[in-house]
C-alpha positions as CSV (number, residue, x, y, z in Angstrom):
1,X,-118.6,-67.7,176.6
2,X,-120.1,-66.3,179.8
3,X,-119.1,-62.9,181.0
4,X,-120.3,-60.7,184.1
5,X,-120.3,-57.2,184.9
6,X,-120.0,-56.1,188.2
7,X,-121.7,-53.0,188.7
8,X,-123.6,-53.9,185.9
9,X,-126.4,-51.6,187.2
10,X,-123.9,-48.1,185.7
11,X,-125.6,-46.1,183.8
12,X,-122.4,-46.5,181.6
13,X,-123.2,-50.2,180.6
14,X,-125.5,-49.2,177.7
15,X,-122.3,-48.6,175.8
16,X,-121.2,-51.7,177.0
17,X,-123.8,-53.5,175.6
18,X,-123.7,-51.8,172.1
19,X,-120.4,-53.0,171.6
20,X,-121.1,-56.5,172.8
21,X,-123.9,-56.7,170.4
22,X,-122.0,-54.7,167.5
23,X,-118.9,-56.8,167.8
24,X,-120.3,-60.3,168.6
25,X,-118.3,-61.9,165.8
26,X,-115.2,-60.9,167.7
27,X,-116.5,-61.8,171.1
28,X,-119.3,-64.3,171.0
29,X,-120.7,-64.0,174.1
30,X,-123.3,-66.6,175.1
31,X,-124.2,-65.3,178.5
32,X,-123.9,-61.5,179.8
33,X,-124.5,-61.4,183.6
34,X,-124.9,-57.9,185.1
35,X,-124.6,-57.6,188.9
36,X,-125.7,-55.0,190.8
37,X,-127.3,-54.1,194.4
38,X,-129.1,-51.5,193.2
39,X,-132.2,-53.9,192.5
40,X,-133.9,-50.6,189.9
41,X,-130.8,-49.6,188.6
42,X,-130.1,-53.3,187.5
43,X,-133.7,-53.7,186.4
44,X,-133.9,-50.5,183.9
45,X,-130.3,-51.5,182.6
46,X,-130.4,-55.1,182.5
47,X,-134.2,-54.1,180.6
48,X,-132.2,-52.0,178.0
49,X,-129.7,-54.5,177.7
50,X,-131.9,-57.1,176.3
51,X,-133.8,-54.8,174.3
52,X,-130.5,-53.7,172.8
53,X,-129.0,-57.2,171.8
54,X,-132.5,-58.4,170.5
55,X,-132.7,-55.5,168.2
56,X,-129.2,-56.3,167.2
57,X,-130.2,-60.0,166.6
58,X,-127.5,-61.0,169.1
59,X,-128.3,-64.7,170.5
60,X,-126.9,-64.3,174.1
61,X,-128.9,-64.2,176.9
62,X,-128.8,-61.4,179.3
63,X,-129.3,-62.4,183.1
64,X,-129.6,-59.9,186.1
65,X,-128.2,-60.7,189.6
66,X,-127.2,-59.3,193.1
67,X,-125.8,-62.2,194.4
68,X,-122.0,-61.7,193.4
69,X,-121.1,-65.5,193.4
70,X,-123.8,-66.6,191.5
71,X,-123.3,-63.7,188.5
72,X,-119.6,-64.6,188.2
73,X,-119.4,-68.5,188.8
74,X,-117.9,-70.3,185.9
75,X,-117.4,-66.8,184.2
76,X,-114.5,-66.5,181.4
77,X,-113.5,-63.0,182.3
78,X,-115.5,-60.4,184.8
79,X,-115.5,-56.6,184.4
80,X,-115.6,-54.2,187.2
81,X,-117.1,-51.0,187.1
82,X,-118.2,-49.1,190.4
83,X,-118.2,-46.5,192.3
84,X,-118.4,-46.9,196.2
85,X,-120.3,-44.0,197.5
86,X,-122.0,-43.4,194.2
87,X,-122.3,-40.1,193.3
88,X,-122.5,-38.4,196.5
89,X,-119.3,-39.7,197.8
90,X,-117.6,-38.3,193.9
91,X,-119.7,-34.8,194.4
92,X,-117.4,-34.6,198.3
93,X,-114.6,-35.5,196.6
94,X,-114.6,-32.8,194.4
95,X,-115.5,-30.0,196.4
96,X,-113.3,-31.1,199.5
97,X,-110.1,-30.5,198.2
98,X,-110.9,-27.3,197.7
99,X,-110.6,-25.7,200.9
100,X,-107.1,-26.0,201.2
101,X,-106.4,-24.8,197.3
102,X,-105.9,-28.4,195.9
103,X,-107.5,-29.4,192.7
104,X,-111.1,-31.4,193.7
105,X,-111.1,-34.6,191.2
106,X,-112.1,-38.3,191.8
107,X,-109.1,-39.5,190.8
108,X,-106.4,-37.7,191.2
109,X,-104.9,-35.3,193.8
110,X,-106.5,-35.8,197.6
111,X,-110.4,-37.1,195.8
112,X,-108.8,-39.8,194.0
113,X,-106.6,-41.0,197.0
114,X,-110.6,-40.8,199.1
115,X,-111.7,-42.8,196.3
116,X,-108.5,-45.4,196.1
117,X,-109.3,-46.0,199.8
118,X,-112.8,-46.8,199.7
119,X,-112.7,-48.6,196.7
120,X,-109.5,-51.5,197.2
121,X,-111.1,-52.9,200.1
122,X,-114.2,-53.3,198.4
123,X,-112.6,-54.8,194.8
124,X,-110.6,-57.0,196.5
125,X,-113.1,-58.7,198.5
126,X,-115.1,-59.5,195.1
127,X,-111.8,-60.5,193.4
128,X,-112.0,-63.0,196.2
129,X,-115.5,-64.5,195.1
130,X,-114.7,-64.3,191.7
131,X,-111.2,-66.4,192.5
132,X,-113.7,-69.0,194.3
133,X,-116.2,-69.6,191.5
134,X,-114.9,-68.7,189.0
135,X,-110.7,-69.8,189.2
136,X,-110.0,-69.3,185.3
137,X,-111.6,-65.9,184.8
138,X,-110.0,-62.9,183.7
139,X,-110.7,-59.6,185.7
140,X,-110.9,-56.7,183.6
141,X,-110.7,-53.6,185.7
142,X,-112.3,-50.4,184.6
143,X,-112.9,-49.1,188.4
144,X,-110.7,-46.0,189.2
145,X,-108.3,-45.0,190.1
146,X,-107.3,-47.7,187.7
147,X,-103.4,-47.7,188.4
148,X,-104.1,-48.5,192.0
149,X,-106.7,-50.6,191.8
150,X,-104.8,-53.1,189.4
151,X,-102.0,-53.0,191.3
152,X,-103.6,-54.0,194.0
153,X,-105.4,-57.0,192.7
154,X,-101.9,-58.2,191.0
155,X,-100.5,-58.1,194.1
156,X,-102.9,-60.1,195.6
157,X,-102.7,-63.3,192.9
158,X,-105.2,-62.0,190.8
159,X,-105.6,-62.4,186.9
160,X,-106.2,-58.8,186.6
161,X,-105.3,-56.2,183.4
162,X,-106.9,-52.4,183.8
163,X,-108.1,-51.0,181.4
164,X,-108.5,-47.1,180.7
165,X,-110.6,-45.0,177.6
166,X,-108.1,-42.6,177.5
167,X,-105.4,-44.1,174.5
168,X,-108.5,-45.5,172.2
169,X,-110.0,-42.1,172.7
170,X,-107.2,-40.3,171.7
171,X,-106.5,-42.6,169.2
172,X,-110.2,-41.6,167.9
173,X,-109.4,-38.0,167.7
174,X,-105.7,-38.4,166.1
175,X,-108.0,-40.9,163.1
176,X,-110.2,-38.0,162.9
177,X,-108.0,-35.7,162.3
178,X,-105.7,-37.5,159.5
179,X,-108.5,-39.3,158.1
180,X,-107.6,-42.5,158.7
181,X,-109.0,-45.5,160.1
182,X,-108.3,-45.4,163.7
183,X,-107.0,-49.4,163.6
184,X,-103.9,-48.4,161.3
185,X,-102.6,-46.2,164.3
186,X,-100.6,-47.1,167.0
187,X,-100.3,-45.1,169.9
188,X,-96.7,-44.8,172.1
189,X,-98.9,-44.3,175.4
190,X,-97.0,-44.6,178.1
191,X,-97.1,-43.5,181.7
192,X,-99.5,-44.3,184.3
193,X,-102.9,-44.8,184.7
194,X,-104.5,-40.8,183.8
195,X,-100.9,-39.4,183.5
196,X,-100.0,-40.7,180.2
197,X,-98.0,-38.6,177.0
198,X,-98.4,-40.1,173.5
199,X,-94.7,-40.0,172.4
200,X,-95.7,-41.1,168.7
201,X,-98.6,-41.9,166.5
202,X,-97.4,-45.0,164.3
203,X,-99.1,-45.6,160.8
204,X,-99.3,-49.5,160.7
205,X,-98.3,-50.7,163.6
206,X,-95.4,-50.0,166.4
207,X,-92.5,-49.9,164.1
208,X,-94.5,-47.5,161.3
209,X,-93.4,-44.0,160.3
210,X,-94.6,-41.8,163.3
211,X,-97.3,-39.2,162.6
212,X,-97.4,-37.1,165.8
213,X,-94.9,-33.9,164.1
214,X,-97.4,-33.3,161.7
215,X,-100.2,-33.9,164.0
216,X,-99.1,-31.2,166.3
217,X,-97.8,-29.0,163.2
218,X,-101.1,-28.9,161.3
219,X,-104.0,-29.6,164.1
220,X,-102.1,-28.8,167.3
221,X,-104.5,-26.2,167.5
222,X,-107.7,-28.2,167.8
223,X,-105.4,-31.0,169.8
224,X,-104.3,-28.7,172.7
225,X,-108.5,-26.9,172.7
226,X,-109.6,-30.4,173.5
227,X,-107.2,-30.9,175.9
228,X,-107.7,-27.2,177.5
229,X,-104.3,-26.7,177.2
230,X,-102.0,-24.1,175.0
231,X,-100.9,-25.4,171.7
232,X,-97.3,-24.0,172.1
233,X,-96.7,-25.8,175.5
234,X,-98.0,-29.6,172.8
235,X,-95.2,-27.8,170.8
236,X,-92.6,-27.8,173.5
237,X,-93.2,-30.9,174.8
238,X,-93.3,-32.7,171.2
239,X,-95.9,-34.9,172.7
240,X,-99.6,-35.0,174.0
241,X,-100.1,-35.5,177.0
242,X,-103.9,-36.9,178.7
243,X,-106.2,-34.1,179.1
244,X,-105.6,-35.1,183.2
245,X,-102.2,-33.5,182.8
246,X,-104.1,-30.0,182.9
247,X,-104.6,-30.8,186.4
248,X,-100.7,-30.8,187.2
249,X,-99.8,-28.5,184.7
250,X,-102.1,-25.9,185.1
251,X,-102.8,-26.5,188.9
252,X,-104.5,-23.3,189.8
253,X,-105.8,-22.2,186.7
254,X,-107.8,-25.2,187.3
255,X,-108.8,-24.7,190.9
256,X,-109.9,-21.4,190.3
257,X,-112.1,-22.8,187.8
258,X,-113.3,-25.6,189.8
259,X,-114.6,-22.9,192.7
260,X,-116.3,-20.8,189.8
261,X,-118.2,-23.7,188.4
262,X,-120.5,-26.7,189.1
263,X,-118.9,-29.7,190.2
264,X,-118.7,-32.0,187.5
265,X,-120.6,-34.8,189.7
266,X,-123.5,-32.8,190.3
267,X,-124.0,-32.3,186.3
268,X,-123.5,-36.6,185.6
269,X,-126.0,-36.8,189.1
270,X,-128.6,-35.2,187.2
271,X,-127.4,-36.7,183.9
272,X,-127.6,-40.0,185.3
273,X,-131.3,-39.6,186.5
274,X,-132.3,-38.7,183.5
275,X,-130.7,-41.5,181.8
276,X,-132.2,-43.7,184.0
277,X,-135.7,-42.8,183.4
278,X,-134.6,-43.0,179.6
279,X,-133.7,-46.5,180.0
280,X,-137.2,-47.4,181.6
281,X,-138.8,-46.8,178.4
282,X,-139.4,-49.9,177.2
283,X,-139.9,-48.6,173.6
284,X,-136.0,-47.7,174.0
285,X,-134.1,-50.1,172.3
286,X,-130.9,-48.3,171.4
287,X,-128.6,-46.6,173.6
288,X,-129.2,-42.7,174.1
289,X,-127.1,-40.0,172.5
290,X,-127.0,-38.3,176.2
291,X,-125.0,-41.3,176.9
292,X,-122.0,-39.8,174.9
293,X,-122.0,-36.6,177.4
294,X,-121.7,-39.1,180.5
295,X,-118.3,-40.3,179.9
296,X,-116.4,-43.3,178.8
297,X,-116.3,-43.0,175.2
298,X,-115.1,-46.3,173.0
299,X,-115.4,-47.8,176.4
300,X,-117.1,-50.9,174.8
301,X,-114.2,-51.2,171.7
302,X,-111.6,-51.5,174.3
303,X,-113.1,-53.7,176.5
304,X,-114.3,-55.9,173.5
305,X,-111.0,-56.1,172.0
306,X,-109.2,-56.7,175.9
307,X,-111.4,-59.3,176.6
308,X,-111.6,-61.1,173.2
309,X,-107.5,-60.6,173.4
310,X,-107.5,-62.4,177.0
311,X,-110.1,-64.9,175.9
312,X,-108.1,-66.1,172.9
313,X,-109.8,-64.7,170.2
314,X,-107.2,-61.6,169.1
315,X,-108.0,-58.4,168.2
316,X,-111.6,-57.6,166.5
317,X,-111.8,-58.3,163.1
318,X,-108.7,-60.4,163.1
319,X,-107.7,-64.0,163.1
320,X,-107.2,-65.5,166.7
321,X,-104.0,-64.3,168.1
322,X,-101.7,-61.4,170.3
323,X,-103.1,-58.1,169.8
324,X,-101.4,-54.9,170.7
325,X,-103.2,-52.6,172.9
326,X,-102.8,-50.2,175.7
327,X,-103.5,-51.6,178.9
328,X,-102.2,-51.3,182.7
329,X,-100.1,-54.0,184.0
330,X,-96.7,-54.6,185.6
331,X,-94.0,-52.7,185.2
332,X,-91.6,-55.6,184.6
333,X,-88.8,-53.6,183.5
334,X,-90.8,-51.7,180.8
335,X,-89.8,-48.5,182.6
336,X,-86.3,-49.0,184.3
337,X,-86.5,-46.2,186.7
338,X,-89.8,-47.7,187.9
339,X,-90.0,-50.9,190.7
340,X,-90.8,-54.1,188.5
341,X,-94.1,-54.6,190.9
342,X,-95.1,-50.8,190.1
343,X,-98.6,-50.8,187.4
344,X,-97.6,-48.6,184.5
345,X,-100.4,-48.2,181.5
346,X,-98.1,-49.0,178.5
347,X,-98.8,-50.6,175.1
348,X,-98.9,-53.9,175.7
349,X,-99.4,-57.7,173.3
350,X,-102.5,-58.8,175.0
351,X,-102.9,-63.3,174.7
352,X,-104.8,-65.4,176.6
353,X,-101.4,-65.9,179.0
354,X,-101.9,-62.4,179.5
355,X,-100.6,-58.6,178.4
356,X,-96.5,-58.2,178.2
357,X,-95.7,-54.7,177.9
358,X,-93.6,-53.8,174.4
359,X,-90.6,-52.6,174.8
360,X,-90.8,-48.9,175.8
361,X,-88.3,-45.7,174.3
362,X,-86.6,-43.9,176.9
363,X,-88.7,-41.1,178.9
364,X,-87.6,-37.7,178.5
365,X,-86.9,-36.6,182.8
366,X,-89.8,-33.9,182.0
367,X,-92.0,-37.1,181.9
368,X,-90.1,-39.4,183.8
369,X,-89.7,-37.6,186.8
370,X,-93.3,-36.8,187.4
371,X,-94.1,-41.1,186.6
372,X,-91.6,-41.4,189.3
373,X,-93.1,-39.1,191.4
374,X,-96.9,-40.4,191.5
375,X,-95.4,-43.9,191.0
376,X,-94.2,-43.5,195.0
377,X,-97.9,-41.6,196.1
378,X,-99.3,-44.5,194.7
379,X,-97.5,-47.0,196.7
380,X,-98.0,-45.1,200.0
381,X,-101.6,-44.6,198.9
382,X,-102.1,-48.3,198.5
383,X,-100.6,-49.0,201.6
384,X,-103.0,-46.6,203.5
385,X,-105.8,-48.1,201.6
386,X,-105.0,-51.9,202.7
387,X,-103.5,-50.9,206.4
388,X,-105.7,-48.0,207.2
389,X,-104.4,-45.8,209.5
390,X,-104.0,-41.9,209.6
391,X,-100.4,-41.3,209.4
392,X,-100.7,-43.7,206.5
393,X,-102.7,-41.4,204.6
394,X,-101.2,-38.2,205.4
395,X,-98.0,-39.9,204.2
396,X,-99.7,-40.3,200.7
397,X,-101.0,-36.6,200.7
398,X,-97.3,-35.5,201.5
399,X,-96.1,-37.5,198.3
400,X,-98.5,-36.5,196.2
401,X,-97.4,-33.6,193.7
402,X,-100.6,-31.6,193.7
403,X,-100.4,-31.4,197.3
404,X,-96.7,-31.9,199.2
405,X,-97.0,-29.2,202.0
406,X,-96.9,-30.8,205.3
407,X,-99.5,-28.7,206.6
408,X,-101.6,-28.7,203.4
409,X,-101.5,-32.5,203.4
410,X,-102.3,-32.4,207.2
411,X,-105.6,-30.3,206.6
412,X,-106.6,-32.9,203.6
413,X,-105.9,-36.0,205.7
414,X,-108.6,-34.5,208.4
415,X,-110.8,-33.4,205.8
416,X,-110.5,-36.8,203.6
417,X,-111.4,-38.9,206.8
418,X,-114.4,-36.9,208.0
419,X,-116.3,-37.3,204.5
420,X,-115.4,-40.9,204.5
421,X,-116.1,-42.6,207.8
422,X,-118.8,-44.5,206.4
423,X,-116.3,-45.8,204.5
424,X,-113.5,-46.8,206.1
425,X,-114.2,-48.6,209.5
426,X,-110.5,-48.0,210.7
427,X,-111.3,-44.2,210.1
């Protein structure tokens, strides 16, 4: 089994690669490419990446590439990770928004619509390699803003599932917290890529009792501190929502915080240097525990257990078969008051055909509404990010709820396309 990595040169692929190498029973891999540009990046990673799956005694041979077609031809599935700009371009989106008193974040809000634009062009035009030399292959997307960037590719032919840490993250926490193991609990996640609620926590499976009343009763507490949100309002909502709900429902508790405080890509900058020297040492043959502080948690479980669904091998630890897990794909009807061709993330039975989403309860119109709501921002701000054009993506500021003041969303669209004209050629 070959698999690539595109923007294999992250300093997130270290966790990547521990989960590759833990769970090689459930996804035998027998050749891990990571592509990259970034010729030392790639180097100390792809270095780090060998040492990891040696000390591990996994049998698969690492290879490190630039060239695009080469890394992915004849690949079984290719994951894509990036960041166009890199850090620079996140640190402006954050600190942007600002001016005009909307939240500054990469992927929601105005930052994330800068990010959706730069970054569709750019995935698209790989998923277009990867369609030439490698027909069969699965494209795992892990590139935000997620939502967009999936629907994008689906709509475009490609065999394309996102994927998002959020639900196996949460999942984590709700384990932790009842003492179970985190496999015997299923998650109702549903919503969109980073505005999801967990309706219920099943023990056993989708149709097992549902644990989330006494999750919020007894730890709703430690629950809504993680989130940064008050326990009565989990309470209200008998649900619990993403931690990026903070940013819609408390929208200038945040912003006032986000002027006070560093921007978040200035601390994972530095983070990220100092990982990266880290991952030069040649001695290091594990990966860090700064790592944990960097982001993307369980990244590695999910994407094992997507790709070894996709790839035919079921769910780790299982026999070969469907496994149910919560992914972003079409709509299809899973939400009714959504367009079919609209990318929802949704608990889904992942085979080798592909992920069908399971049938989903009805939203309450507290939830509903605001799905419906970034559901149409994300349309116009896919639209703006394949046609370009400046009324296109004021239109998506307009729509979007954490901005939708015409002169607000006016300011925005001149600020988004001065930071970004090295970007956007149309700009």
């Amino acid at each position: 089994m070959k698999l690539a990595v595109v923007g294999g040169g992250s300093t997130y692929t270290p966790e990547l690669i521990d989960g590759f190498a833990r769970l090689r029973d459930d996804l035998p891999i027998g050749e891990l490419v990571l592509i990259d540009p970034d010729a030392v990046r790639l180097e100390r990673v792809g270095g780090l990446a060998r040492r990891i799956f040696a000390r591990q005694g996994h049998p698969g041979r690492v290879t490190l590439t630039d060239d695009l077609a080469a890394g992915a031809e004849g690949a079984d599935a290719v994951l894509v990770q990036l960041r166009v700009g890199g850090q620079a371009a996140r640190l402006r989106d954050e600190t942007w928004p600002l001016e005009c008193g909307c939240v500054g974040q990469e992927t929601t809000g105005a930052g994330g619509l800068a990010k959706a634009l730069r970054t569709v062009p750019v995935v698209l035009d790989i998923a277009e390699t990867v369609r030439r030399v490698a027909p069969d292959a699965w494209i795992i997307d892990f590139t935000n803003p997620v939502g967009i960037v999936t629907r994008a590719l689906l709509d475009a032919g490609h065999r394309a599932v996102g994927l998002c840490n959020v639900a196996i993250g949460l999942q984590r926490t709700f384990a932790g917290l009842l003492d179970l193991p985190p496999a015997s609990l299923h998650l109702d996640h549903y919503g969109l890529n980073h505005l999801t609620w967990e309706l219920a926590v099943r023990h056993g499976g989708p149709d097992g009792p549902d644990l989330l009343p006494r999750l919020i009763a007894d730890h709703g507490e430690r629950i809504a501190e993680r989130l940064k949100l008050p326990p009565a309002l989990l309470a209200r909502l008998g649900a619990v929502p993403s931690y990026y709900l903070r940013y819609f429902y408390a929208h200038d508790e945040v912003v006032a915080e986000l002027r006070e405080q560093p921007a978040r890509a200035a601390e994972v900058a530095a983070m990220e240097e100092r990982l990266l020297e880290m991952y030069a040492d040649p001695a290091l043959d594990t990966k860090p525990e700064l790592l944990a502080s960097r982001g993307g948690a369980f990244y590695s479980e999910a994407a094992v257990a997507l790709a070894a669904a996709l790839l035919g091998r079921g769910a780790p630890g299982t026999a070969p078969g469907p496994s149910v897990q919560a992914v972003n794909v079409r709509n299809a009807g899973t939400l009714p008051f959504l367009p079919d061709d609209a990318v929802v993330e949704v608990p889904a039975r992942v085979t080798a055909r592909g992920a069908e989403p399971l049938p989903a309860p009805a939203l309450d119109p507290l939830f509903a509404g605001l799905v419906a709501h970034v559901t149409g921002y994300e349309t116009l701000a896919l639209d703006a990010a394949l046609r370009g054009g400046r009324d296109r993506v004021f239109a998506a500021l307009l729509a979007h709820p954490l901005v939708g003041q015409y002169d607000r969303a006016d300011a925005l669209t001149d600020r988004l396309l001065a930071h970004n004209r090295d970007h956007l050629p149309w700009a």
